[in-house]
N, CA and C atoms as an extended XYZ file, in Angstrom:
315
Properties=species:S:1:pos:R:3:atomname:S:1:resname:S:1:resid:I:1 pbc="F F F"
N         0.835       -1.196        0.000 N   UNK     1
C         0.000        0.000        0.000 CA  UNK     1
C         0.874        1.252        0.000 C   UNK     1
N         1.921        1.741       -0.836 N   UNK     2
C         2.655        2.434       -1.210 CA  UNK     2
C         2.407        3.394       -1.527 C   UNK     2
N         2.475        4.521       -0.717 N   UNK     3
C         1.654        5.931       -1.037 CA  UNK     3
C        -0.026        6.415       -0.829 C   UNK     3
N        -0.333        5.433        0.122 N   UNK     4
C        -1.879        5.535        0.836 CA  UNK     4
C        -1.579        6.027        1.907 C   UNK     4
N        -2.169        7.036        2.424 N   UNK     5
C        -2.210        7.540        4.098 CA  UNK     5
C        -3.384        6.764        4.538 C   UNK     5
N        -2.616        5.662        5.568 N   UNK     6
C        -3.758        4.888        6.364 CA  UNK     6
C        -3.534        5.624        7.595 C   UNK     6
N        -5.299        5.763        8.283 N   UNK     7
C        -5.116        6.577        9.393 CA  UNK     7
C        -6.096        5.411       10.464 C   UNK     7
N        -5.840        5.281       11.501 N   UNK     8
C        -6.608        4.369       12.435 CA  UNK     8
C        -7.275        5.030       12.567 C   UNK     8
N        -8.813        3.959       12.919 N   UNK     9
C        -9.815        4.495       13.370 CA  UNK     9
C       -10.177        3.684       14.990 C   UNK     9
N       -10.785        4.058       15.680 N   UNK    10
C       -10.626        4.433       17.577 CA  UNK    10
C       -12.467        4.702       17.489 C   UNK    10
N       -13.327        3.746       18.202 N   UNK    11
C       -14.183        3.579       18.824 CA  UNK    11
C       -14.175        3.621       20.699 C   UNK    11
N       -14.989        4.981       21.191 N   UNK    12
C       -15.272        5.107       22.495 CA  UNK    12
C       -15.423        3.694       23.035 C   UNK    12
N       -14.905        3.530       23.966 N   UNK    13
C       -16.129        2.102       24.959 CA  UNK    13
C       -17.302        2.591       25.776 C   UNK    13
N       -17.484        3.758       25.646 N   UNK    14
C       -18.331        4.235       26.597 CA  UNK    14
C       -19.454        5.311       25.578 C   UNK    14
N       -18.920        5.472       24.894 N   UNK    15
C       -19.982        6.680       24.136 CA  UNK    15
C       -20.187        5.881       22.694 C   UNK    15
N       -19.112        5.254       22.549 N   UNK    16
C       -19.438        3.980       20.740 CA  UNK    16
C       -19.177        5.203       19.891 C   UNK    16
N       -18.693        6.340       20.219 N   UNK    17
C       -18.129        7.481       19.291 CA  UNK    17
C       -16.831        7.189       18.255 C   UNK    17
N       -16.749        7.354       16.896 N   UNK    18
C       -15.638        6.829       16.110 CA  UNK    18
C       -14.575        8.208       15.881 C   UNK    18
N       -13.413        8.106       16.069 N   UNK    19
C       -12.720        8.811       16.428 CA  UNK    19
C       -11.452        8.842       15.237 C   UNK    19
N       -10.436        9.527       14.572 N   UNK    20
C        -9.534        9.084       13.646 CA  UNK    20
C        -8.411        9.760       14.334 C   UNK    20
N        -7.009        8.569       14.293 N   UNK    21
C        -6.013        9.375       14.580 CA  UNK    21
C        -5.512       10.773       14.051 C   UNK    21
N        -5.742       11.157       12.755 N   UNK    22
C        -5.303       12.404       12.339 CA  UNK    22
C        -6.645       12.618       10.935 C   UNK    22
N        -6.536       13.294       10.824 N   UNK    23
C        -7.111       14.246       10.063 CA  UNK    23
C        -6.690       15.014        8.620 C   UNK    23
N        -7.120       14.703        7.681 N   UNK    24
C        -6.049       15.130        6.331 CA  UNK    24
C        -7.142       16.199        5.417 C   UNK    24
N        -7.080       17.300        5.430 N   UNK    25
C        -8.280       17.519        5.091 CA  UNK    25
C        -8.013       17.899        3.242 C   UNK    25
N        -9.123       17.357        2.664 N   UNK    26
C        -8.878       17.124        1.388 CA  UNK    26
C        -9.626       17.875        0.483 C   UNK    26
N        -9.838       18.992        0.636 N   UNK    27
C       -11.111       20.114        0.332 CA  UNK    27
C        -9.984       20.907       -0.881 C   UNK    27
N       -10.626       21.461       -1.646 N   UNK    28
C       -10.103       22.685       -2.782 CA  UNK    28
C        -9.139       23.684       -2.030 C   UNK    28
N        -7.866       24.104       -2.661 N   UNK    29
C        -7.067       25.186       -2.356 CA  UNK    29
C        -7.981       26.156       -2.642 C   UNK    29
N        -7.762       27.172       -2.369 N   UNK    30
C        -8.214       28.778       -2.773 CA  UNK    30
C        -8.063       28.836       -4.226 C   UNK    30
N        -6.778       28.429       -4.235 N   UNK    31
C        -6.795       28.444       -5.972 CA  UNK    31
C        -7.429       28.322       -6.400 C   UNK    31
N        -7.659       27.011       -6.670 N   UNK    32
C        -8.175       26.430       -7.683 CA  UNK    32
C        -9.806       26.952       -7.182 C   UNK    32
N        -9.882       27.309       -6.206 N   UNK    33
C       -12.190       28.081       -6.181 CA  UNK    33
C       -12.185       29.489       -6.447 C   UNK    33
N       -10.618       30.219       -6.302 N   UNK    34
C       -10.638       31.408       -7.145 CA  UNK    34
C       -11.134       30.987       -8.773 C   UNK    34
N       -10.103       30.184       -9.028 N   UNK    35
C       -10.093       30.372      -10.528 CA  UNK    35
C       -11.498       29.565      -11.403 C   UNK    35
N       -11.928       28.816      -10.749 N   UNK    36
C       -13.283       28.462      -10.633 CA  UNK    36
C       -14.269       29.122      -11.191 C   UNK    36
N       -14.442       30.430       -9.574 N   UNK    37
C       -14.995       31.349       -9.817 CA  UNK    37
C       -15.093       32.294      -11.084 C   UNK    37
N       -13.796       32.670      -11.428 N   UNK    38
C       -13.224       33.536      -12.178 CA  UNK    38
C       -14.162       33.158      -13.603 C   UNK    38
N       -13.519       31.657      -13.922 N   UNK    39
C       -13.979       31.272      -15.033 CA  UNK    39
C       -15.635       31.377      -15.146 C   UNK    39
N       -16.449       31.172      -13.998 N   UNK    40
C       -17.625       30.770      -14.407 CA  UNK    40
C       -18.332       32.952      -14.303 C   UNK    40
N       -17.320       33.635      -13.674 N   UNK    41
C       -17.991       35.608      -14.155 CA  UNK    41
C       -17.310       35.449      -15.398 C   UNK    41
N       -16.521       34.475      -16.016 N   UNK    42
C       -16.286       35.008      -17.719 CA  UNK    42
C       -16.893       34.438      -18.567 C   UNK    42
N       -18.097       33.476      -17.855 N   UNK    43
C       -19.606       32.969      -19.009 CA  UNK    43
C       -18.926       31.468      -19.268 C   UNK    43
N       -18.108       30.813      -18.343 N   UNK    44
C       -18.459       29.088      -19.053 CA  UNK    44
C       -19.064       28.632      -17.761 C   UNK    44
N       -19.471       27.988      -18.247 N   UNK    45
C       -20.868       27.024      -17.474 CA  UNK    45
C       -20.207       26.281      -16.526 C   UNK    45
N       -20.771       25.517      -15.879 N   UNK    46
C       -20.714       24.736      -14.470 CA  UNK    46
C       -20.090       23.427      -15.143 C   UNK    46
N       -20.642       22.703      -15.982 N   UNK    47
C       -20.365       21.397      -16.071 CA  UNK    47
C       -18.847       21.901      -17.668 C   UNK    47
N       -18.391       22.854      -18.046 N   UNK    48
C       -17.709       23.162      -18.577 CA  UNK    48
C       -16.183       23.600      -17.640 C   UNK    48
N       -16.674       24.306      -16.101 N   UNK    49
C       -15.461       24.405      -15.535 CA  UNK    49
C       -15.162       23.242      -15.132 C   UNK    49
N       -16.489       22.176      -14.795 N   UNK    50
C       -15.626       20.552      -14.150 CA  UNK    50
C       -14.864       19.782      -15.092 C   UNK    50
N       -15.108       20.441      -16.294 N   UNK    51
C       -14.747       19.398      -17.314 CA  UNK    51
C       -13.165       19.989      -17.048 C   UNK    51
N       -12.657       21.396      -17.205 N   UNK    52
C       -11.527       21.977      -17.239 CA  UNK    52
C       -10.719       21.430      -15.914 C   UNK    52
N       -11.450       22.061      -14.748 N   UNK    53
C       -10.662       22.240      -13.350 CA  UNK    53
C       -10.559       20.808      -12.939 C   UNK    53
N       -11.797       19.888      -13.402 N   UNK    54
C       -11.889       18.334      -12.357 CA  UNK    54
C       -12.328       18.321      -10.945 C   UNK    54
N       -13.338       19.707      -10.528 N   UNK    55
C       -13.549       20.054       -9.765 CA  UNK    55
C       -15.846       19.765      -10.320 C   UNK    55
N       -16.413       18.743       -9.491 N   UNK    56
C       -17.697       18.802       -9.193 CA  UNK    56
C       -18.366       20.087       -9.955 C   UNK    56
N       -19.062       20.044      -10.450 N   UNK    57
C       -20.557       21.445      -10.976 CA  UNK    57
C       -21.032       21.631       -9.514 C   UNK    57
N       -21.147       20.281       -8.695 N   UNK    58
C       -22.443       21.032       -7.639 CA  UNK    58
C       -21.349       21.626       -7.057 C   UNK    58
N       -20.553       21.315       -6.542 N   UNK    59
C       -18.958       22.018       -5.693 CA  UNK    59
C       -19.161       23.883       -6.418 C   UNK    59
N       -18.926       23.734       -7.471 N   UNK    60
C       -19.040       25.172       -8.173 CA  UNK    60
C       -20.411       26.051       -7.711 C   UNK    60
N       -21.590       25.132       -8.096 N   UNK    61
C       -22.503       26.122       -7.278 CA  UNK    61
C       -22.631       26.571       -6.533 C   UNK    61
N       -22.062       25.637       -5.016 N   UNK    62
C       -22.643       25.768       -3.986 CA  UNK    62
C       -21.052       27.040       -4.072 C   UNK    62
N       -19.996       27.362       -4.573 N   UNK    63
C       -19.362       28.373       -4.262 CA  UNK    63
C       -20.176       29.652       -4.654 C   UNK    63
N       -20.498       29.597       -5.655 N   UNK    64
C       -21.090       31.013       -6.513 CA  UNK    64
C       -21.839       31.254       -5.648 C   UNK    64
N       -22.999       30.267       -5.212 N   UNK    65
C       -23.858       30.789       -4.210 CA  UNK    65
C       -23.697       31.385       -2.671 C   UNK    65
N       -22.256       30.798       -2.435 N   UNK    66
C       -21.680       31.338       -0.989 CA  UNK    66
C       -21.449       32.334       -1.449 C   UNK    66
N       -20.709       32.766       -2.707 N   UNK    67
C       -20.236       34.240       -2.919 CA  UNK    67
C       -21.480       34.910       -2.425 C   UNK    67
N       -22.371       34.871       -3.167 N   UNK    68
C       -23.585       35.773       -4.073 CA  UNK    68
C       -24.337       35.897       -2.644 C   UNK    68
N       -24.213       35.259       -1.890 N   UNK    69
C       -24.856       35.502       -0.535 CA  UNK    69
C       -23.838       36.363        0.194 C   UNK    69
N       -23.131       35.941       -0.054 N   UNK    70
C       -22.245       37.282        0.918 CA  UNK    70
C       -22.119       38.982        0.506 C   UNK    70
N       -22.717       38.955       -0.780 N   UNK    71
C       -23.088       40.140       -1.436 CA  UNK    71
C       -24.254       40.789       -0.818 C   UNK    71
N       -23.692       42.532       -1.036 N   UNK    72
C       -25.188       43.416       -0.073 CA  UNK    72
C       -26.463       43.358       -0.867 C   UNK    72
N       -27.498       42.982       -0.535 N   UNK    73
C       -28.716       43.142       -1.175 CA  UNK    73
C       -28.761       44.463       -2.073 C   UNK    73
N       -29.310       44.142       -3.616 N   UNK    74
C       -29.605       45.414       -4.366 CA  UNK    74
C       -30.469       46.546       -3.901 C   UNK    74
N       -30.379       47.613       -3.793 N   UNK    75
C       -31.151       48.960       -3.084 CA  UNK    75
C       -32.820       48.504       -4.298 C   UNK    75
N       -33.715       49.069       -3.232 N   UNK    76
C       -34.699       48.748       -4.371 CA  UNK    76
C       -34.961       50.388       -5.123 C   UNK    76
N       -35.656       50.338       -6.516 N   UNK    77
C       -35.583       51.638       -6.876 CA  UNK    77
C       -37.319       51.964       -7.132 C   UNK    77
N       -37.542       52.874       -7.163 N   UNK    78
C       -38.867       53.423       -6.880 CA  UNK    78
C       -39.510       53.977       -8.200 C   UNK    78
N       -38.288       54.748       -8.928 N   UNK    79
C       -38.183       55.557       -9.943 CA  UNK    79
C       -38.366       54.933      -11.114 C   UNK    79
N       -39.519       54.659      -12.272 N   UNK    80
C       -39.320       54.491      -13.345 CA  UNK    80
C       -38.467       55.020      -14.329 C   UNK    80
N       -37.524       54.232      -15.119 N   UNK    81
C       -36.986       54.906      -16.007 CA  UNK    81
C       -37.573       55.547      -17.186 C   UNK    81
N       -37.310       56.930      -17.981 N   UNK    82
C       -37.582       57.239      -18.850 CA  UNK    82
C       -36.770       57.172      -20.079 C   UNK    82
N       -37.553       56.679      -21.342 N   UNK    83
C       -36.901       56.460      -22.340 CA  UNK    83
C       -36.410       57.585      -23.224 C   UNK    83
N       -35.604       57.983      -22.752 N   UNK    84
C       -34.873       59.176      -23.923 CA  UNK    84
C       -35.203       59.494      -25.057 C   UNK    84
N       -34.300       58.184      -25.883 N   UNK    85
C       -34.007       58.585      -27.033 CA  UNK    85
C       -33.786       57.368      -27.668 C   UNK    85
N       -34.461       57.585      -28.898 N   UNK    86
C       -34.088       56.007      -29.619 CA  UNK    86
C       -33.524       56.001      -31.122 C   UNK    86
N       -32.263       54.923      -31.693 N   UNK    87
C       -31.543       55.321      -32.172 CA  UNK    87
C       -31.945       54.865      -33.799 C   UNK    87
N       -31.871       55.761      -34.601 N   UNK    88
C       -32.534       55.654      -35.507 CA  UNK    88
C       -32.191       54.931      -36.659 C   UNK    88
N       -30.886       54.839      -36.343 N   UNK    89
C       -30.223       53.798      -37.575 CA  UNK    89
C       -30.781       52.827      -37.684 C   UNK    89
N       -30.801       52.129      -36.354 N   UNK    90
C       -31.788       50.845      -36.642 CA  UNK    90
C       -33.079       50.693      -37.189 C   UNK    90
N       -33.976       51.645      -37.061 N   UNK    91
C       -34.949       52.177      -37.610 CA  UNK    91
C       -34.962       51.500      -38.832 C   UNK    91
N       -34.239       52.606      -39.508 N   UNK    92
C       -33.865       52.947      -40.600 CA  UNK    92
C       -33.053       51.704      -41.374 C   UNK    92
N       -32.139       50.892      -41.097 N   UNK    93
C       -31.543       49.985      -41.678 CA  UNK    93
C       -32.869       48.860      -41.776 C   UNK    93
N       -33.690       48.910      -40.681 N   UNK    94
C       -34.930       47.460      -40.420 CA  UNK    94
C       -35.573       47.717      -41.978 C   UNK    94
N       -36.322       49.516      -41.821 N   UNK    95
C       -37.154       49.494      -43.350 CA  UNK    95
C       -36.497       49.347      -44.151 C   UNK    95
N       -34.802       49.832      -44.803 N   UNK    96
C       -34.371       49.951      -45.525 CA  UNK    96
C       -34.624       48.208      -46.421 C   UNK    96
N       -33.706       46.946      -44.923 N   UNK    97
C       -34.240       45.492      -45.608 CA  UNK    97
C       -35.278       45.200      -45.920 C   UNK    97
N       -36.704       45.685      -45.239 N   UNK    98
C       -37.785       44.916      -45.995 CA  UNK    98
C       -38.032       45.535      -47.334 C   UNK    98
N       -37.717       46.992      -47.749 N   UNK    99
C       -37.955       47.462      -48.874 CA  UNK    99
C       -37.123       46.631      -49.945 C   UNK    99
N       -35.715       46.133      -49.819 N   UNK   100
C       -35.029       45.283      -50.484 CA  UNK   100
C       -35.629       44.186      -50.580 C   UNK   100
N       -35.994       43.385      -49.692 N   UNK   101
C       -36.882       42.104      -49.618 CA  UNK   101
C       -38.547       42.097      -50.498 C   UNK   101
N       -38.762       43.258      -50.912 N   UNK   102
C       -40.205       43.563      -51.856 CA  UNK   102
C       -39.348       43.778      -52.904 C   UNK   102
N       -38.779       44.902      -53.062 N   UNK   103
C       -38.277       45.270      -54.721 CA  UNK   103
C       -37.595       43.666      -55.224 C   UNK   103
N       -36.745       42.848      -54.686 N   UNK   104
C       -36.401       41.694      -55.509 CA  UNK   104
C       -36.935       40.953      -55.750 C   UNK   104
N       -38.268       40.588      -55.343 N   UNK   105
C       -39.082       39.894      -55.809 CA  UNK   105
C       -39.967       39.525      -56.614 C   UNK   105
């Protein structure tokens, strides 16, 4: 068994509680849930960073969602927005195609 950390395990006689000599804890560096993160605010998906990192989708959620909870609630706004101004090129390029789309026909 060459390169396995075997750790004993230790049962109370009195409480039947299971107990381990040491403890190895085997959880994600920072790193790698920074960069996680990183990747999934630059738009690839959950089951796209596991495919990359080798790191779980649900593992990824449940980070985004620790983030996103630790974030201050959005202020609520009261104020409807008013629409300015609207830009006319588009307008203008939309009729311009359907008039092309009648004359070639």
């Amino acid at each position: 068994m060459e390169g396995n950390v075997v750790s004993a395990h230790y049962i109370c006689v009195s409480c039947k509680r299971q107990f381990i000599e040491s403890y190895d804890w085997r959880g994600y560096t920072e790193n790698i849930k920074s960069e996680c993160l990183e990747m999934y605010v630059n738009g690839s998906g959950f089951r796209a960073i596991e495919r990359v990192k080798k790191v779980h989708h649900t593992t990824v959620i449940n980070w985004v969602r620790e983030l996103g909870s630790a974030l201050p609630d959005t202020p609520e706004r009261n104020d409807i927005p008013e629409v300015t101004e609207v830009v006319k090129s588009e307008t203008f390029i939309g009729k311009k195609k359907q008039n092309l789309a009648l004359d070639s026909g």
